[in-house]
N, CA, C and O atoms as CSV, one atom per row, in Angstrom:
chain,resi,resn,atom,element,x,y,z
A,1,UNK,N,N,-10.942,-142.475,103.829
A,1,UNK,CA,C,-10.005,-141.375,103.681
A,1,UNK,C,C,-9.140,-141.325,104.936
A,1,UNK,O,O,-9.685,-141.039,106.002
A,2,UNK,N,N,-7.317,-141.684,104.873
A,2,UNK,CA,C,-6.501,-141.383,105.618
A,2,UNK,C,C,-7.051,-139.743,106.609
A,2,UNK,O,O,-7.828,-138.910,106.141
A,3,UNK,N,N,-6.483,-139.668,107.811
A,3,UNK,CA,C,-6.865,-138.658,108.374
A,3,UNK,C,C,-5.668,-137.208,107.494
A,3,UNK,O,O,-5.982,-136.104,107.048
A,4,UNK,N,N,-4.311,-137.912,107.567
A,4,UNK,CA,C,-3.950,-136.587,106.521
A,4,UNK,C,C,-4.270,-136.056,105.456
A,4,UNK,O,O,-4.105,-134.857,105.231
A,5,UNK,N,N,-4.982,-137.223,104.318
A,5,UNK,CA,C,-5.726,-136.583,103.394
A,5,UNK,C,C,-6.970,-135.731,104.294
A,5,UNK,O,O,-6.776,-134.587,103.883
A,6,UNK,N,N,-7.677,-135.672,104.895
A,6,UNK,CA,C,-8.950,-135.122,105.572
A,6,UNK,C,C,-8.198,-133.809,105.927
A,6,UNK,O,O,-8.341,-132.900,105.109
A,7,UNK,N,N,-7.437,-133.568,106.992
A,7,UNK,CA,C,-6.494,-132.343,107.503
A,7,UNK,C,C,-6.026,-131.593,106.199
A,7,UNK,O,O,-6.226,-130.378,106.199
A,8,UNK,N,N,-5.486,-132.094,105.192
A,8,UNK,CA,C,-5.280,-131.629,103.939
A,8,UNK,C,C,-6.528,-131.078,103.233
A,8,UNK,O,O,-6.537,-129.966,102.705
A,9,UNK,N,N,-7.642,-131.957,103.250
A,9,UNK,CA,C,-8.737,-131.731,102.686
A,9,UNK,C,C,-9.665,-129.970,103.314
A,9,UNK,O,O,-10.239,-129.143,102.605
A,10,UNK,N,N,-9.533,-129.963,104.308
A,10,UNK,CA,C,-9.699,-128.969,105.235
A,10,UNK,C,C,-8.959,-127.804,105.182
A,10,UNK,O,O,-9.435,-126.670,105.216
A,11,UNK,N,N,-7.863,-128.076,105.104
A,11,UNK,CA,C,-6.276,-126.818,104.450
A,11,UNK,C,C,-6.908,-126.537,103.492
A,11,UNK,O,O,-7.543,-125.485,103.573
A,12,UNK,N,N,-6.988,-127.192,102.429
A,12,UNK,CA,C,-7.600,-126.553,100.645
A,12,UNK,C,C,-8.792,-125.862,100.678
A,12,UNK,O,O,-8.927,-124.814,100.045
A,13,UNK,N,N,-9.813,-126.416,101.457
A,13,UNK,CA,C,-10.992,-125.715,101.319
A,13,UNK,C,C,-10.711,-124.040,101.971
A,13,UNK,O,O,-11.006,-122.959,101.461
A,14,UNK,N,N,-10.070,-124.329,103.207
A,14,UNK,CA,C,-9.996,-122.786,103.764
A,14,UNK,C,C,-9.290,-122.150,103.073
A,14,UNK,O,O,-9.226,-120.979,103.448
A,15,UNK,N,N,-8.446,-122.478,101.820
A,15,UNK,CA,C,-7.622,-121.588,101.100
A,15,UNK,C,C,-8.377,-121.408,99.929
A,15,UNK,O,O,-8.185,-120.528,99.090
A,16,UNK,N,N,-9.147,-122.180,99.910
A,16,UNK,CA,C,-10.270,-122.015,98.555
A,16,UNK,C,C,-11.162,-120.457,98.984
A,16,UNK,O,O,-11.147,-119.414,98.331
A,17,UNK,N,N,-11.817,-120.702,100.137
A,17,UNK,CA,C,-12.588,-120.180,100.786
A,17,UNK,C,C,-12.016,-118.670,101.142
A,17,UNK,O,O,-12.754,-117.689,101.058
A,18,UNK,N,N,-10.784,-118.585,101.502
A,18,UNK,CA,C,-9.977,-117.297,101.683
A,18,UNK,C,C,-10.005,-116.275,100.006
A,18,UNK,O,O,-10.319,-115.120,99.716
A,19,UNK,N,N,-9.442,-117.583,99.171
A,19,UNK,CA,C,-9.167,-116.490,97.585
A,19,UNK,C,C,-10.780,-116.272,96.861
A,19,UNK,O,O,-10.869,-115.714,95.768
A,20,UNK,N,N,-12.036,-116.781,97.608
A,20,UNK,CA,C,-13.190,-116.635,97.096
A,20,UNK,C,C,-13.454,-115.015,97.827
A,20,UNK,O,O,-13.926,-114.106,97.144
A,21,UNK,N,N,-13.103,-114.832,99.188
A,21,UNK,CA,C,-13.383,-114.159,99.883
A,21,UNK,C,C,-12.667,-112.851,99.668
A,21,UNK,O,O,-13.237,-111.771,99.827
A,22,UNK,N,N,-10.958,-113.011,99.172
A,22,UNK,CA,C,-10.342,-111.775,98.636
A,22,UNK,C,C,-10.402,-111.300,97.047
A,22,UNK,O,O,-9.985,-110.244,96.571
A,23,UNK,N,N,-11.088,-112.472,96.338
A,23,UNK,CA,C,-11.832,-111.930,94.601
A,23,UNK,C,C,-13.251,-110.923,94.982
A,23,UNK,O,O,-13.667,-109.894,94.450
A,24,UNK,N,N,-13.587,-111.463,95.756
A,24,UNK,CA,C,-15.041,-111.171,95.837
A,24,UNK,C,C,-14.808,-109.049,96.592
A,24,UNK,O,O,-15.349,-107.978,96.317
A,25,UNK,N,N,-14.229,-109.292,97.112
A,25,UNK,CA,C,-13.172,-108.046,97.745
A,25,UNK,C,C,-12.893,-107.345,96.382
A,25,UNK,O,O,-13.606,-106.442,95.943
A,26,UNK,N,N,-11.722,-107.873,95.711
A,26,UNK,CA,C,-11.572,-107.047,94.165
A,26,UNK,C,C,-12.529,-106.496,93.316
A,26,UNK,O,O,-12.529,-105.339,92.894
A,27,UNK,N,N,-13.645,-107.691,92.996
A,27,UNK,CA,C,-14.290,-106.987,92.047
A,27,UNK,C,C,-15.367,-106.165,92.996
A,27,UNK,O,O,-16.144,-105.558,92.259
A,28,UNK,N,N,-15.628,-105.975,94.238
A,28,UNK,CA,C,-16.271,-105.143,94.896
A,28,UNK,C,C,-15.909,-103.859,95.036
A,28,UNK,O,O,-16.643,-102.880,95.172
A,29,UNK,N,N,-14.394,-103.931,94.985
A,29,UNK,CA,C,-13.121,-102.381,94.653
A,29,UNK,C,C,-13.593,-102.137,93.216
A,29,UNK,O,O,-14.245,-101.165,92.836
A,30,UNK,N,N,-13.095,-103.334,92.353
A,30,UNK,CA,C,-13.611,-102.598,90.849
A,30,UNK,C,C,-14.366,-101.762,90.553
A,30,UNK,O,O,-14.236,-100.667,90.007
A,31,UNK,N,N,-15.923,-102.798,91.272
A,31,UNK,CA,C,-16.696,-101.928,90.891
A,31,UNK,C,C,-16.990,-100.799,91.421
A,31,UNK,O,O,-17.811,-100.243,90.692
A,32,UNK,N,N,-16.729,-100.148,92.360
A,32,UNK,CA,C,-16.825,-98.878,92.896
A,32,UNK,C,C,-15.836,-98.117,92.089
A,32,UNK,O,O,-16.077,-96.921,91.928
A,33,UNK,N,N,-14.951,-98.528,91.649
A,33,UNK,CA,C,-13.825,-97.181,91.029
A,33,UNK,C,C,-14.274,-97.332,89.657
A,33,UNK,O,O,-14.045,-96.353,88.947
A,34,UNK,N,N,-14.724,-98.088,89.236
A,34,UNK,CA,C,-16.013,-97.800,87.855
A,34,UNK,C,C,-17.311,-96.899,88.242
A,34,UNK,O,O,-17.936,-96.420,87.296
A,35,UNK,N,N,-17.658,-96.694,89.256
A,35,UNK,CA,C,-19.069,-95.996,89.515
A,35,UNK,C,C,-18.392,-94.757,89.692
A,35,UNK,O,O,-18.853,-93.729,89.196
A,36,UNK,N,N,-17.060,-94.760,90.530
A,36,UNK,CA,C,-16.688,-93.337,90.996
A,36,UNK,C,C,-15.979,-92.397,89.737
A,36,UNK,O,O,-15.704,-91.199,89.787
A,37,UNK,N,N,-15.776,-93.358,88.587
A,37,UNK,CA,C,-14.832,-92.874,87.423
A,37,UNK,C,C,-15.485,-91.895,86.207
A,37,UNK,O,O,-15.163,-91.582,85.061
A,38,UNK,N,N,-16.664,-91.580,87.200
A,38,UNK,CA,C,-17.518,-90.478,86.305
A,38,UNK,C,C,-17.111,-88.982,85.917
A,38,UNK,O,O,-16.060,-88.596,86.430
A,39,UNK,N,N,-17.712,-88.178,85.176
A,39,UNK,CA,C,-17.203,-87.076,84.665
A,39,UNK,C,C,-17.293,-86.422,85.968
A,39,UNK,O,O,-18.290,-86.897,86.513
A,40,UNK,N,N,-16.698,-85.502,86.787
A,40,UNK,CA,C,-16.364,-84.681,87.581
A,40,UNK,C,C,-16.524,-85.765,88.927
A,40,UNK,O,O,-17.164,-85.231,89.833
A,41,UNK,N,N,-16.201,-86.778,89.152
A,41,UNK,CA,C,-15.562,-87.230,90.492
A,41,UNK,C,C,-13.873,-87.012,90.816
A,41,UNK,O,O,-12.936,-86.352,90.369
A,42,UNK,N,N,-14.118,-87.943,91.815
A,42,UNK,CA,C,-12.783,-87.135,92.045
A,42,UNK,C,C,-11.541,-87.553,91.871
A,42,UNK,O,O,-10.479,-86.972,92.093
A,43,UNK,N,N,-11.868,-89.131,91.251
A,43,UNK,CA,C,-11.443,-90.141,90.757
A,43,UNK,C,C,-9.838,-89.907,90.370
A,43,UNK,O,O,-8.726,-89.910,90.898
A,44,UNK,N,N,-10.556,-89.680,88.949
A,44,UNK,CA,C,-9.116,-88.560,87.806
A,44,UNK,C,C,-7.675,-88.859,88.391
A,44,UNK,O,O,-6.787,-89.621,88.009
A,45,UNK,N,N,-7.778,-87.891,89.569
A,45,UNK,CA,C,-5.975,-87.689,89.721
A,45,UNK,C,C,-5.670,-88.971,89.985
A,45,UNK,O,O,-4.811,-89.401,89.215
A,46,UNK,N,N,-6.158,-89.960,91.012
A,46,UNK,CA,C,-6.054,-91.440,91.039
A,46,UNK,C,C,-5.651,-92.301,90.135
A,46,UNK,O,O,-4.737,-93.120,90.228
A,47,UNK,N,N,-6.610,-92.019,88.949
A,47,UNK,CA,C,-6.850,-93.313,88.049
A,47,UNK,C,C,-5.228,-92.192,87.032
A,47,UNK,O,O,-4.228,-92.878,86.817
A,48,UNK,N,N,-5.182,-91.204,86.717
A,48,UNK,CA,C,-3.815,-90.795,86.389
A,48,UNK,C,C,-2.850,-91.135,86.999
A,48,UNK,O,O,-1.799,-91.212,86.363
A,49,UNK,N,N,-2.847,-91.398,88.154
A,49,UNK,CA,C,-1.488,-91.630,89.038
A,49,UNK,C,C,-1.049,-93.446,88.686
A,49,UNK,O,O,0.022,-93.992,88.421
A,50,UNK,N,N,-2.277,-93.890,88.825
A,50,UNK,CA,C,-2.260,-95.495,88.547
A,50,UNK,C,C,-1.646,-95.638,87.038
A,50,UNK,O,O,-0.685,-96.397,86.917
A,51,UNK,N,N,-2.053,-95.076,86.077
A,51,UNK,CA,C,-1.767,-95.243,84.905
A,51,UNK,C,C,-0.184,-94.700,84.871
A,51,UNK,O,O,0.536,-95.196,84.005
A,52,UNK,N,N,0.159,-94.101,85.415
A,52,UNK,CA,C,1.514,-93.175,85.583
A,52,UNK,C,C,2.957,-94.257,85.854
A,52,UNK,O,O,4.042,-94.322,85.276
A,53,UNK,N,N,2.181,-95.259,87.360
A,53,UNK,CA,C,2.583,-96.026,87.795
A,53,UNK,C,C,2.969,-97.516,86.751
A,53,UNK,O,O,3.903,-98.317,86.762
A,54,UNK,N,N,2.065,-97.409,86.136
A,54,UNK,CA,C,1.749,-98.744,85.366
A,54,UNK,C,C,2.898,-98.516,83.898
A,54,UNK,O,O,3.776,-99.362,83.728
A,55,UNK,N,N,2.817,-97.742,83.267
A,55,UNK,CA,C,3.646,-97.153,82.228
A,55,UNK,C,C,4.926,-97.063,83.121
A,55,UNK,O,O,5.686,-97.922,82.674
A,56,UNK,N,N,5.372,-96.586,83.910
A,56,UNK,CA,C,6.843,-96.999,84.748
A,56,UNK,C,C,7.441,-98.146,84.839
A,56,UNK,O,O,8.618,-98.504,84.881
A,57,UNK,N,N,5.937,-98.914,84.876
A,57,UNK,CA,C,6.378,-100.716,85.474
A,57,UNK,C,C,6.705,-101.063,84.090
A,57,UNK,O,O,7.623,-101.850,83.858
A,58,UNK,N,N,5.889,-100.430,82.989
A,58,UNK,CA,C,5.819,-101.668,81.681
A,58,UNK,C,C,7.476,-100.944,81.125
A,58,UNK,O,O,8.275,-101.835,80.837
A,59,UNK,N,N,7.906,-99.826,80.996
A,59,UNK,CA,C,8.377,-99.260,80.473
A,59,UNK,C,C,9.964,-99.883,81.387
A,59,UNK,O,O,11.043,-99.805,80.800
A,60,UNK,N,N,9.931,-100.108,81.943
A,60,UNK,CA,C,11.426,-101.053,83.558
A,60,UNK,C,C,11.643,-102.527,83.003
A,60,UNK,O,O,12.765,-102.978,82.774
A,61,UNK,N,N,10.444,-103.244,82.807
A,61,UNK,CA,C,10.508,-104.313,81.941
A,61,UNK,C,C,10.689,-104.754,80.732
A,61,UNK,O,O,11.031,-105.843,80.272
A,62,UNK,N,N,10.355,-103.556,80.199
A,62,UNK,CA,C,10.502,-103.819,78.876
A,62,UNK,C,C,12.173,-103.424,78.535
A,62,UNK,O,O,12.816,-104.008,77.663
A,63,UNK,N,N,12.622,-102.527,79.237
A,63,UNK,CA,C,14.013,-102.082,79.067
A,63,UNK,C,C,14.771,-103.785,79.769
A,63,UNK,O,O,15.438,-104.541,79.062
A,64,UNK,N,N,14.579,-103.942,80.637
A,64,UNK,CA,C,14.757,-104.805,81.782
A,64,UNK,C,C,15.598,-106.253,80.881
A,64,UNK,O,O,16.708,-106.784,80.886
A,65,UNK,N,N,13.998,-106.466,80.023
A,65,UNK,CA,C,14.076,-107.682,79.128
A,65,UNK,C,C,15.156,-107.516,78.160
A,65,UNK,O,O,16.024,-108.388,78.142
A,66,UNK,N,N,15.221,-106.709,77.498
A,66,UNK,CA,C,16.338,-106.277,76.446
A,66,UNK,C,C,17.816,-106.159,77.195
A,66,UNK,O,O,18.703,-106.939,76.847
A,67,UNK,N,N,18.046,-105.259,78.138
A,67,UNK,CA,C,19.006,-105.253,79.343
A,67,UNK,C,C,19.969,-106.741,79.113
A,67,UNK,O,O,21.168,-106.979,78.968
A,68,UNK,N,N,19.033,-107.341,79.158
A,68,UNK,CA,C,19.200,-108.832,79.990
A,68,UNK,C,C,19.471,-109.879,78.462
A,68,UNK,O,O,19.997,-110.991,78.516
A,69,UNK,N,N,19.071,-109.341,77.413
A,69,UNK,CA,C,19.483,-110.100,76.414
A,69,UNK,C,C,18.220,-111.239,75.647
A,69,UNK,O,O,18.510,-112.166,74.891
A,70,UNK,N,N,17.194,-110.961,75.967
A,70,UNK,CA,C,16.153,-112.032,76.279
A,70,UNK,C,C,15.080,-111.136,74.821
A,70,UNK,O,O,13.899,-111.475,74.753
A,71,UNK,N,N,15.395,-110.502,74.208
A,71,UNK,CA,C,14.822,-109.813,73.309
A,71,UNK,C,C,15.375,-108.653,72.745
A,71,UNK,O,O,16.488,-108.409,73.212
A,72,UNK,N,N,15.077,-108.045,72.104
A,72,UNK,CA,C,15.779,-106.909,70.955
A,72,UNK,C,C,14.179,-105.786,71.392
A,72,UNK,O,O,13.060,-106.063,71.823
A,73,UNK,N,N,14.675,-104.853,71.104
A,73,UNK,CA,C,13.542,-103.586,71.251
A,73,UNK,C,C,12.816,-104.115,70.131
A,73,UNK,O,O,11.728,-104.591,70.456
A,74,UNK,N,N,13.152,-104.185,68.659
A,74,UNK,CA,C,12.167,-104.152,67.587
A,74,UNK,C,C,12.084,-105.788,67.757
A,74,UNK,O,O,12.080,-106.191,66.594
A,75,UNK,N,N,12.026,-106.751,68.496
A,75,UNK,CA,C,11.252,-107.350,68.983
A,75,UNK,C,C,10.340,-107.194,69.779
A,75,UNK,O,O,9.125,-107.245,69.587
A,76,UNK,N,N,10.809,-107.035,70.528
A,76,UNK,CA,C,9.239,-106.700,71.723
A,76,UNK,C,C,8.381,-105.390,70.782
A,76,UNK,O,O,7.218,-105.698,70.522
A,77,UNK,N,N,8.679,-104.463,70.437
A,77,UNK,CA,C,7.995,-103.287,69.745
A,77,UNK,C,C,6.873,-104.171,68.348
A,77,UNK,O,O,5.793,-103.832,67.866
A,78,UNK,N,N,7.834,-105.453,68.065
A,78,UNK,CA,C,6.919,-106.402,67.022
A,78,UNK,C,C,5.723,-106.888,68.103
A,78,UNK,O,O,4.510,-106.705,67.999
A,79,UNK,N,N,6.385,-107.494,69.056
A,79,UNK,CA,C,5.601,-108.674,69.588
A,79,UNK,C,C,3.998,-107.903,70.045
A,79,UNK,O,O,2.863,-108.329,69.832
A,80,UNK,N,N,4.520,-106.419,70.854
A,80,UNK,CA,C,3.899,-105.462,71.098
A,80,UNK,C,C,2.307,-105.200,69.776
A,80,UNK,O,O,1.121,-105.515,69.874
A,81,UNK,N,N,3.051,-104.543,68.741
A,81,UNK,CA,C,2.209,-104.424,67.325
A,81,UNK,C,C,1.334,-105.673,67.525
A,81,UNK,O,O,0.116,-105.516,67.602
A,82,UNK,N,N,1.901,-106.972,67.619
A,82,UNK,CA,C,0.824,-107.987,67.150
A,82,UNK,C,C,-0.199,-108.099,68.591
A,82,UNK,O,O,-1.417,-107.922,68.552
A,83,UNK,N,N,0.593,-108.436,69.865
A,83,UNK,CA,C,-1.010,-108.343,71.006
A,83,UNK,C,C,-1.905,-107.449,70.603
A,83,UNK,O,O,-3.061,-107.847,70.457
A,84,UNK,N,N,-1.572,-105.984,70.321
A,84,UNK,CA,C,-2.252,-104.922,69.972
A,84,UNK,C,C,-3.456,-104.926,69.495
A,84,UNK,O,O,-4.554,-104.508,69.862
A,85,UNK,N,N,-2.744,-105.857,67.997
A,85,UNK,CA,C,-4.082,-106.176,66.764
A,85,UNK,C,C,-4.949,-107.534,66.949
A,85,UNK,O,O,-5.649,-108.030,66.066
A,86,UNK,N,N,-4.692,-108.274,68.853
A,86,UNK,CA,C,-5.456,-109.426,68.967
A,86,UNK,C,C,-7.161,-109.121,69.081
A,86,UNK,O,O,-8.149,-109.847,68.966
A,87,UNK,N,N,-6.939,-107.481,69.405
A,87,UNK,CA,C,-8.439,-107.368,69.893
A,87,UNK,C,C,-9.375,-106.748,68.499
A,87,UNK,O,O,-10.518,-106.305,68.606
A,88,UNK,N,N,-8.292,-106.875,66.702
A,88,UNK,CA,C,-9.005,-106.382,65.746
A,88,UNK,C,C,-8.580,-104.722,65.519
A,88,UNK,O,O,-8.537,-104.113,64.450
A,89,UNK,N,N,-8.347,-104.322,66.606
A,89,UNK,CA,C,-8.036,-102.670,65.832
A,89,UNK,C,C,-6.531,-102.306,67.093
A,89,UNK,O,O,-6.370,-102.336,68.313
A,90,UNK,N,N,-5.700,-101.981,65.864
A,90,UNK,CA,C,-4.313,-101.247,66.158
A,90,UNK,C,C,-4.299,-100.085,66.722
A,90,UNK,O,O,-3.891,-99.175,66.001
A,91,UNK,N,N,-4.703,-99.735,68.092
A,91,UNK,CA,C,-4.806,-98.548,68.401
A,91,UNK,C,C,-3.928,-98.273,69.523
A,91,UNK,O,O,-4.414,-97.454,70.303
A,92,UNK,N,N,-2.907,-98.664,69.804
A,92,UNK,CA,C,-2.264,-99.133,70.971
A,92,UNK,C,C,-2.643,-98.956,72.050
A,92,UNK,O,O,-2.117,-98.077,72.733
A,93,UNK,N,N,-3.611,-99.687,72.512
A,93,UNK,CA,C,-4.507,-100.063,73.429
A,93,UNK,C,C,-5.129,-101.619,73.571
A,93,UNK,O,O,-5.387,-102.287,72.570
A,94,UNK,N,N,-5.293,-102.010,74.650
A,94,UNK,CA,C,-5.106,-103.106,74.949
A,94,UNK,C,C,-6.759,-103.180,75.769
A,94,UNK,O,O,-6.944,-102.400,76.704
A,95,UNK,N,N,-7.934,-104.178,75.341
A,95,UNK,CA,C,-9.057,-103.581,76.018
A,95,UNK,C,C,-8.960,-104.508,77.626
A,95,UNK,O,O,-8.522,-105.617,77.932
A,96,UNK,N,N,-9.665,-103.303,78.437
A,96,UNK,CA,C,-9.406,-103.726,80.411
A,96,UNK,C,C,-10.957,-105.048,80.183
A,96,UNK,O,O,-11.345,-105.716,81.142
């Protein structure tokens, strides 16, 4: 093995090693805001604010896309209907 493949080889692992180290971080967040997401924590206004946030983002893009010519509303509102029914029930909900 050339020494730049080796120096390279060494680059990848520590970047391997970094995104093992910041997943492992996430689902360690997850799971605490699943333990904390119980009936009277204090969670609530949070996990409302996030959802608040998230419906802003989808709702910017979705205008965004149409804006831009790249879809029709009762397209995406189709395309929408069908992800919907990937998980078996039309409830417009999407399971986390």
């Amino acid at each position: 093995m050339s020494l730049i493949n080796w120096i390279f080889d060494i680059h990848q692992h520590g970047r391997i090693d970094r995104a093992e180290k910041e997943s492992q971080a996430v689902r360690q967040e997850l799971a605490q805001m699943r333990a904390n997401a119980t009936v009277g924590s204090d969670r609530g206004p949070h996990i409302d604010k996030v959802a608040g946030e998230l419906a802003l983002s989808i709702k910017t893009l979705q205008r965004m896309l149409v804006q831009k010519g790249l879809c029709t509303a009762e397209e995406f509102m189709a395309l929408l209907d069908d992800v919907d029914a990937e998980d078996g029930k039309r409830d417009g909900r999407a399971p986390v």
